[in-house]
FITI-727680 format. One line per field, with one value per residue (C-alpha): residue number from 1; z, y, x; residue in one letter. Coordinates in steps of 0.25 Angstrom, whole numbers, plus 5000, padded with zeros to 4 digits. Example, Ala and Ser with C-alpha at 12.3 -4.5 7.8 and 13.67 -1.06 7.14 Angstrom:
// residues 2
nr	(1,2)
Z	(5031,5029)
Y	(4982,4996)
X	(5049,5055)
rest	(a,s)
***
This chain:
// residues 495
nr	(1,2,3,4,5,6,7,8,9,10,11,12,13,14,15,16,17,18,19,20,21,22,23,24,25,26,27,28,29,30,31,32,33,34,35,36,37,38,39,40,41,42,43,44,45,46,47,48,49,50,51,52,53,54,55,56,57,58,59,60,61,62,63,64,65,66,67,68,69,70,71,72,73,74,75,76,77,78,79,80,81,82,83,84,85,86,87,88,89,90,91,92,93,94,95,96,97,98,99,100,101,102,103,104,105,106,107,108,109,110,111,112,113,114,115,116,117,118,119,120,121,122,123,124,125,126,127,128,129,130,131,132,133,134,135,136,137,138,139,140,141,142,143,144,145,146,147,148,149,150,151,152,153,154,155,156,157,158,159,160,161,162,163,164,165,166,167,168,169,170,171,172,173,174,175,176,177,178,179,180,181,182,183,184,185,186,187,188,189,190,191,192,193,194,195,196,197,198,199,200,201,202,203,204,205,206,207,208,209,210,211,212,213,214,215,216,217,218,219,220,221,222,223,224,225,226,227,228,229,230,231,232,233,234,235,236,237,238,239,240,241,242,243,244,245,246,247,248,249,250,251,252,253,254,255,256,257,258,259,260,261,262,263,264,265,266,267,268,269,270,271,272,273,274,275,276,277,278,279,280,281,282,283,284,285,286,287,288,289,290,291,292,293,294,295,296,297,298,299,300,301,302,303,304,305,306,307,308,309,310,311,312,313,314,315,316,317,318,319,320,321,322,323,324,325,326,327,328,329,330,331,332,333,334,335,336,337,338,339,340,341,342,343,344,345,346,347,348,349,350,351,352,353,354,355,356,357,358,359,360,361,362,363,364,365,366,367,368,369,370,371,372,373,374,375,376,377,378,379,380,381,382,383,384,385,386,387,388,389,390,391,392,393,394,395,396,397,398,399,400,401,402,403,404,405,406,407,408,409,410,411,412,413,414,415,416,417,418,419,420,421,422,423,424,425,426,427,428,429,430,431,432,433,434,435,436,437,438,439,440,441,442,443,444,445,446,447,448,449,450,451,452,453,454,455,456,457,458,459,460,461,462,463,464,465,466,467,468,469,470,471,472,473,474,475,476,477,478,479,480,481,482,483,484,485,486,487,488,489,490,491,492,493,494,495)
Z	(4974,4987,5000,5001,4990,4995,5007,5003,4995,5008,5007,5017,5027,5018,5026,5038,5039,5051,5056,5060,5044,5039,5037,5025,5022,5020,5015,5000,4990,4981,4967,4964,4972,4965,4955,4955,4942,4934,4937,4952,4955,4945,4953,4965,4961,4956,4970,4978,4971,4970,4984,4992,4997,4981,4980,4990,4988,4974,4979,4991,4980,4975,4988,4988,4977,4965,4952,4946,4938,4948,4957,4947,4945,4958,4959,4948,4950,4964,4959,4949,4960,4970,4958,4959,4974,4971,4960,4968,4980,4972,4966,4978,4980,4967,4967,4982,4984,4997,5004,5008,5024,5017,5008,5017,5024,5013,5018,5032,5036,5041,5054,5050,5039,5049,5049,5035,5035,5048,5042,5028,5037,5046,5034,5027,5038,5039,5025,5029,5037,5029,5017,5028,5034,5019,5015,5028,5024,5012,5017,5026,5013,5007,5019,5019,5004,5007,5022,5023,5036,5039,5044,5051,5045,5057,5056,5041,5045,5053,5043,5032,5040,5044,5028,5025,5037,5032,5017,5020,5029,5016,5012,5001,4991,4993,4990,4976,4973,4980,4971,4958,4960,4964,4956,4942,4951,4959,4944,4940,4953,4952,4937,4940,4951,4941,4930,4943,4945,4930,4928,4941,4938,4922,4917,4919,4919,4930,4938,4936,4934,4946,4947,4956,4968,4967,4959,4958,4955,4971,4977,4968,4972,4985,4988,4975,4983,4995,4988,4980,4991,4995,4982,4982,4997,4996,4988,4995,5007,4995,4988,5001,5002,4987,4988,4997,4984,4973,4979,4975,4961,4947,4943,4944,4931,4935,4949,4942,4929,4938,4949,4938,4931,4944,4953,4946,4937,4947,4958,4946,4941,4955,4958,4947,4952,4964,4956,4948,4959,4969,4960,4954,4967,4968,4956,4959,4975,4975,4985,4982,4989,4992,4999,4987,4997,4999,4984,4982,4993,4985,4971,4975,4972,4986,4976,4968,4983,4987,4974,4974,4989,4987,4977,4985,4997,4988,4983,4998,5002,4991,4994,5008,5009,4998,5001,5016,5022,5014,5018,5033,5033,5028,5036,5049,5045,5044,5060,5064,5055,5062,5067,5059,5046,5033,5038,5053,5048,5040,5053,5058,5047,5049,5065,5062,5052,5060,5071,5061,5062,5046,5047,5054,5041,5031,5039,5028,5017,5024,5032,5021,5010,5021,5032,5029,5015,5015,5030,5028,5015,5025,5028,5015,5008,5015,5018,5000,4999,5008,5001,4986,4990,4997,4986,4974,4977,4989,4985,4971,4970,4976,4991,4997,5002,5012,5019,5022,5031,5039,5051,5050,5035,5025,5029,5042,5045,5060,5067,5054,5053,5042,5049,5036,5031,5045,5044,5029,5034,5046,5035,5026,5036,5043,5030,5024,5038,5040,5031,5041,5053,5046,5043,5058,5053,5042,5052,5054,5067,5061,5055,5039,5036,5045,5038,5025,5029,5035,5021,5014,5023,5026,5011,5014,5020,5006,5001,5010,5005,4993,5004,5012,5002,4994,5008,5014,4999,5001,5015,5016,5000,5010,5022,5017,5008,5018,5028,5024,5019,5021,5029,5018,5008,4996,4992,4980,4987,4997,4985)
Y	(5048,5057,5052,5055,5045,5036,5036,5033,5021,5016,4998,4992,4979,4967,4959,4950,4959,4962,4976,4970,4968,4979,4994,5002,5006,4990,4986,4981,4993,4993,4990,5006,5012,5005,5015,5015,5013,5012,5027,5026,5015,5019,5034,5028,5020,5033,5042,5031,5028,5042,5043,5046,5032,5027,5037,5033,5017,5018,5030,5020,5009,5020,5022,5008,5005,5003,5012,5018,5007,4996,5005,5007,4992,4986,4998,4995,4977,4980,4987,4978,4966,4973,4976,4963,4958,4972,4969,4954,4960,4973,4961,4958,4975,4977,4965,4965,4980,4976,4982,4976,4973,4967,4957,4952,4946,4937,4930,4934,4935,4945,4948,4942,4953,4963,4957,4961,4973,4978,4975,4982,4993,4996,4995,5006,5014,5014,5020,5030,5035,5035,5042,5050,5055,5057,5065,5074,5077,5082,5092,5097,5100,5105,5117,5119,5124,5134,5137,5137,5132,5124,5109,5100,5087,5081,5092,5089,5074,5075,5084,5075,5062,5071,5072,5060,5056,5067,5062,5046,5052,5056,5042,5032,5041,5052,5044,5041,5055,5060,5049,5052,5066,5065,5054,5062,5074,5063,5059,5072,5076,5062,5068,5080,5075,5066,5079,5087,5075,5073,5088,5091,5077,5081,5069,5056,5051,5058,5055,5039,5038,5031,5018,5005,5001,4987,4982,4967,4959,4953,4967,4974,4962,4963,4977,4975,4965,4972,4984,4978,4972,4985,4990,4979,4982,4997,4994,4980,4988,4992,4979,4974,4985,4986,4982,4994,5003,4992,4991,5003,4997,4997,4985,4976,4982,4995,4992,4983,4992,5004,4998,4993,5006,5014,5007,5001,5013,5022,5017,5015,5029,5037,5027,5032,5046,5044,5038,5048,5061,5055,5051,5067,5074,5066,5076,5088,5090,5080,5069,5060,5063,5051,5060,5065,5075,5082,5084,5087,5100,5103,5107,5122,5130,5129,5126,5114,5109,5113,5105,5092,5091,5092,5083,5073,5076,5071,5058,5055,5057,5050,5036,5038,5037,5027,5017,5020,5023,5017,5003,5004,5011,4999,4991,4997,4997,4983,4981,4989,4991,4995,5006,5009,5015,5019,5031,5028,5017,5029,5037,5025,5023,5037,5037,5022,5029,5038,5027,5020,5031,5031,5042,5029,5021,5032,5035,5025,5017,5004,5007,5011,4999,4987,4991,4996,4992,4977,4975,4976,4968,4956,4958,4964,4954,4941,4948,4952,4936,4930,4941,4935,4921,4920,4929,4922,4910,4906,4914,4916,4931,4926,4934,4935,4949,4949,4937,4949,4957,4945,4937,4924,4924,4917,4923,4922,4911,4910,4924,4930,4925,4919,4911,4907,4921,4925,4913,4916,4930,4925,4918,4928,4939,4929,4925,4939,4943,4931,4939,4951,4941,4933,4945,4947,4931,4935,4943,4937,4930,4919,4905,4906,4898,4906,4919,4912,4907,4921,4927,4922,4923,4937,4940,4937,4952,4958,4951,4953,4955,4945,4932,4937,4938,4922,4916,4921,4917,4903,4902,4907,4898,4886,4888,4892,4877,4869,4871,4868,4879,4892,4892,4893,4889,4897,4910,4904,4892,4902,4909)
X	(4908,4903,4905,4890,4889,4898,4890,4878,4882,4890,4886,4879,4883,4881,4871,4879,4890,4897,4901,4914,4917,4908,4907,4903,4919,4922,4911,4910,4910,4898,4898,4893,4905,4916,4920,4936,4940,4954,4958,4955,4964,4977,4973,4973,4987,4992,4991,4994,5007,5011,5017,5028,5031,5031,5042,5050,5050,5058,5067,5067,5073,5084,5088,5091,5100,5090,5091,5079,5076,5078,5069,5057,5056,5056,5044,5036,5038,5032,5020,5017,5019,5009,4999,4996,4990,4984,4974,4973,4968,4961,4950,4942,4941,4935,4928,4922,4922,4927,4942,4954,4951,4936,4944,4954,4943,4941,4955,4957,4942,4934,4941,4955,4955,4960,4974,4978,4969,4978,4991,4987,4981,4993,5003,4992,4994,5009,5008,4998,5009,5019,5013,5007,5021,5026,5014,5018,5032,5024,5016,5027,5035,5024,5021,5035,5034,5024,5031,5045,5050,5038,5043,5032,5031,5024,5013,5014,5013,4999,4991,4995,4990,4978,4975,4976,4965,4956,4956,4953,4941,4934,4934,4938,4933,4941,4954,4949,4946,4961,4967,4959,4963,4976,4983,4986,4993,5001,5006,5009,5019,5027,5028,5033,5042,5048,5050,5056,5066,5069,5071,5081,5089,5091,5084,5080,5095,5101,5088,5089,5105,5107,5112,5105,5114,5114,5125,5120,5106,5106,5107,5097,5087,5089,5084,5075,5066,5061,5061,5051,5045,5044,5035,5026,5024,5022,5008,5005,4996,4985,4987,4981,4969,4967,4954,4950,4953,4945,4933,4930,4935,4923,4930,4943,4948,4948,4954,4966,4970,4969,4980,4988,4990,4991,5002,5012,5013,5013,5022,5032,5030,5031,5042,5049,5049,5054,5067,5068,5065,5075,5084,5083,5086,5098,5103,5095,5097,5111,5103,5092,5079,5070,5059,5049,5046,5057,5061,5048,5051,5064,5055,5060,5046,5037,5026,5031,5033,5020,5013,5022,5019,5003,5006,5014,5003,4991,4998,5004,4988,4982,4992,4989,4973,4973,4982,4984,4971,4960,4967,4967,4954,4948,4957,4955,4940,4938,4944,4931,4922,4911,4919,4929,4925,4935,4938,4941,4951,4957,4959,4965,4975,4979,4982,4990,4999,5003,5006,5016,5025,5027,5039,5047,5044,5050,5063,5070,5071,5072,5060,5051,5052,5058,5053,5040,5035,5042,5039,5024,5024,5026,5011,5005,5011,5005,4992,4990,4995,4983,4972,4976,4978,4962,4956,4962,4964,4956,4942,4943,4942,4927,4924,4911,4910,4898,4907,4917,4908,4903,4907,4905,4906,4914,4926,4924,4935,4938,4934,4935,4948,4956,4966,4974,4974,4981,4990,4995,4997,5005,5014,5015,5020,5031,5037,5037,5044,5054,5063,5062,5065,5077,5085,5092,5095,5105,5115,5129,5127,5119,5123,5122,5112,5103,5108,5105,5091,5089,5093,5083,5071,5075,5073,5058,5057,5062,5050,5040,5028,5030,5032,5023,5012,5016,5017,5001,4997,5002,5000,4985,4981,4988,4981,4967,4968,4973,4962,4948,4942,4937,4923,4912,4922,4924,4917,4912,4906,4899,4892)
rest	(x,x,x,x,x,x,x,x,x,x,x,x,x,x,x,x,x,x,x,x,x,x,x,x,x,x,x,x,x,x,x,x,x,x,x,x,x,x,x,x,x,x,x,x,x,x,x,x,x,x,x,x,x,x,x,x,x,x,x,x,x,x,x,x,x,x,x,x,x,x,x,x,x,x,x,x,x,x,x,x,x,x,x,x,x,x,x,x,x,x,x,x,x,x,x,x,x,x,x,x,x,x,x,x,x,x,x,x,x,x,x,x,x,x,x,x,x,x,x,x,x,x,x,x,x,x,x,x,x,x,x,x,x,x,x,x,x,x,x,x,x,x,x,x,x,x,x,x,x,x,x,x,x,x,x,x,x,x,x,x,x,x,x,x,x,x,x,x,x,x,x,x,x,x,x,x,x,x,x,x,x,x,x,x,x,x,x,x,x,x,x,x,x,x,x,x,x,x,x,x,x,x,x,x,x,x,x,x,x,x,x,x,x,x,x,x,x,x,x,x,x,x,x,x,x,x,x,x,x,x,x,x,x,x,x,x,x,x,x,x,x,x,x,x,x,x,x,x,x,x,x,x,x,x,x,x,x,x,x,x,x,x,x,x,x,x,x,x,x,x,x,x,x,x,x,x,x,x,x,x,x,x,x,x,x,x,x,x,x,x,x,x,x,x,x,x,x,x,x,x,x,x,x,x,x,x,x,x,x,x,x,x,x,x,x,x,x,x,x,x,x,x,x,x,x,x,x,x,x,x,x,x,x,x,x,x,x,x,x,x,x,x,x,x,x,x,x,x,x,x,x,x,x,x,x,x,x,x,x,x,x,x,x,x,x,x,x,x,x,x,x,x,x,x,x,x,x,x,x,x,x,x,x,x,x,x,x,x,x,x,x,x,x,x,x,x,x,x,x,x,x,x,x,x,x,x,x,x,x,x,x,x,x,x,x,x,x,x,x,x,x,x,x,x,x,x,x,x,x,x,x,x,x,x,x,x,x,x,x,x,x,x,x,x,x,x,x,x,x,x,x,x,x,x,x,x,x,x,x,x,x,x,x,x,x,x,x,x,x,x,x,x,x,x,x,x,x,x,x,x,x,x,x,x,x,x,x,x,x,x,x,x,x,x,x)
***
């Protein structure tokens, strides 16, 4: 579709909406515009699992102790795990047309909406500079192909992040062409990096040969959990925002079978490679080599570099724009929507990445999957809880979308808050970080049964976003039935 096109067709303000809730980039997506289908969603799974960051998380799980095969599944249970609040919360996109920020109003209200919608967004952002760094690093091997000597990856930094900024300006359209387009070559080059692996380590056997660490059940599950906390965390940002990419859905089949085939697939597959390619330098340069970049600089002909790092470049830009930019853009968005359009809350993802200092979050293994992939779980997790619980079971998969637009509405509340929503949140967030809090308890200079107690609560942290997530369902389905009601009562008594 043209962005003339696009433009022309742009919706309305349904009638009593405010401009505090409403502008045409959160508005409703018409009927005649939603035309993703299967190929578009396992496309966009596809180029946004081919990435730098995927490579790294099972590497990241070698490095700890696990073999290839312990690694593999902890990768693949995750993904299947994270599939699920991902189709939950995808419904109300493709059925609503509406985006993430726009749904949560449902359960927090039209104002209170803004707290999830700013901690999805800053998580968003984070990643942005992460990939964002990564994508750098890149194009600073990839001058240096072409121009021996050259070494500027703060320079290299910048024009990348000024890429990126340039490409979500064009608009949500322009992501599913870069994706359509790009996925199929992003498959090829993990291919080809898997047959350069297998050829340099003699087979799949040398590659694979190594054995796990953990000589009993107890230590494997005690690194197994939060590494798979970590999985289910690395895609728990966009099975938040999911509904920014299905309301452009044709229908729910489409939106499901195409996630179902694209990310557990894919995660597993590239997963697999980053196995097999570290575990392949380990014979062909006498050291592992975690960073895809850097065996990618040592392919020997400049041009080979040159290709794998365009390659790298377009998958780092495509999961970048799609899961890091559309979400806060809408987030952002919906603070001011009056004034702050789709592609202003892009500019403003951009300038907070860059804020988080993302090059901080990469110097180590400990930082990236427990530091920063369990640490925010502790919020996605309560925040994916509360959005199942009142769509499911409190309003029966039945909204009332003019409401979301409206103060003074049906989801109105107090002041546009939810109260129950904030509290279940509240709850969710300090029993996912009691673990994090206990674990100064479990030194030496305590008596033993609060190093025990300790013990236990401190496992809390290694599964973050899983206590998180049980304790705002429970809490927020307790407190919105003990009180007497919601105003109006039920969407389906309203219609």
């Amino acid at each position: 579709m043209s962005a003339q096109s696009e433009t022309e067709t742009r919706p309305t303000a349904p009638a009593g909406a405010s401009t505090r809730l409403w502008n045409p980039d959160l508005a409703a997506v018409p009927h005649d515009r939603r035309s993703w289908g299967t190929y578009n969603y396992t496309a966009l799974w596809i180029s946004m699992s081919v990435n730098i960051p995927t490579y790294m998380l099972a590497s990241g799980m070698i490095a700890g102790g696990m073999d290839w095969r312990q690694a593999i599944f902890t990768v693949f249970l995750g993904n299947l795990i994270v599939l699920v609040p991902m189709l939950l919360n995808a419904h109300a996109g493709a059925r609503y047309g509406i985006p993430f920020p726009v749904f949560a109003r449902g359960s927090f209200g039209v104002m209170g909406a803004n707290l999830p919608a700013m901690l999805r967004a800053l998580v968003a952002c984070g990643w942005f500079g992460i990939q964002t760094w990564i994508g750098g690093e890149a194009v600073n091997v990839l001058i240096g192909a072409l121009a021996p000597g050259w070494n500027h990856p703060w320079l290299c930094f910048f024009g990348f992040w000024l890429l990126n900024l340039a490409v979500i300006l064009r608009g949500i359209e322009t992501v599913r062409w870069l994706q359509g387009v790009s996925a199929p070559l992003l498959v090829a080059l993990g291919v080809a990096m898997l047959w350069w692996a297998y050829r340099h380590a003699g087979g799949f056997g040398p590659m694979l040969s190594a054995p796990s660490k953990f000589h009993n059940f107890g230590a494997f599950f005690r690194f197994f959990v939060p590494s798979l906390t970590g999985v289910v965390a690395f895609w728990a940002t966009v099975a938040l925002n999911i509904p920014d990419f299905t309301r452009y859905a044709h229908g729910q089949k489409e939106q499901m079978l195409g996630q179902a085939l694209g990310l557990p697939t894919t995660m597993t597959f590239y997963s697999f490679i980053g196995i097999a390619v570290t575990s392949a330098t380990v014979v062909a340069f006498g050291h592992a080599i975690w960073d895809p970049v850097a065996v990618l600089s040592r392919l020997g002909s400049p041009w080979a570099v040159v290709v794998a790092m365009v390659g790298l470049l377009l998958a780092t830009l495509n999961v970048n724009v799609a899961a890091n930019v559309v979400s806060p853009s809408n987030d952002f968005s919906n603070l001011w929507p009056r004034r702050i359009s789709f592609r202003m809350g892009g500019v403003i993802t951009c300038l907070v990445g860059l804020l988080m200092e993302p090059w901080k979050l990469l110097e180590s293994y400990g930082n990236y999957i427990t530091g920063w992939l369990v640490g925010y779980s502790s919020f996605l997790g309560p925040i994916a809880g509360i959005l199942i619980a009142d769509y499911y079971v409190v309003r029966k998969k039945i909204m009332l979308p003019e409401d979301l637009y409206q103060r003074g509405g049906f989801y109105e509340f107090r002041r546009g808050w939810n109260w129950r929503a904030a509290a279940a949140l509240g709850a969710g967030v300090v029993v996912a970080l009691a673990g994090l809090a206990a674990k100064p308890l479990t030194g030496p200079d305590y008596e033993a049964w609060v190093r025990s107690a300790a013990e236990i609560v401190a496992r809390f942290y290694d599964y973050a976003w899983f206590v998180g997530f049980g304790a705002s369902f429970f809490a927020y389905l307790g407190l919105m039935r003990s009180s007497a009601g919601w105003r109006g009562g039920t969407e389906t008594e309203r219609r």
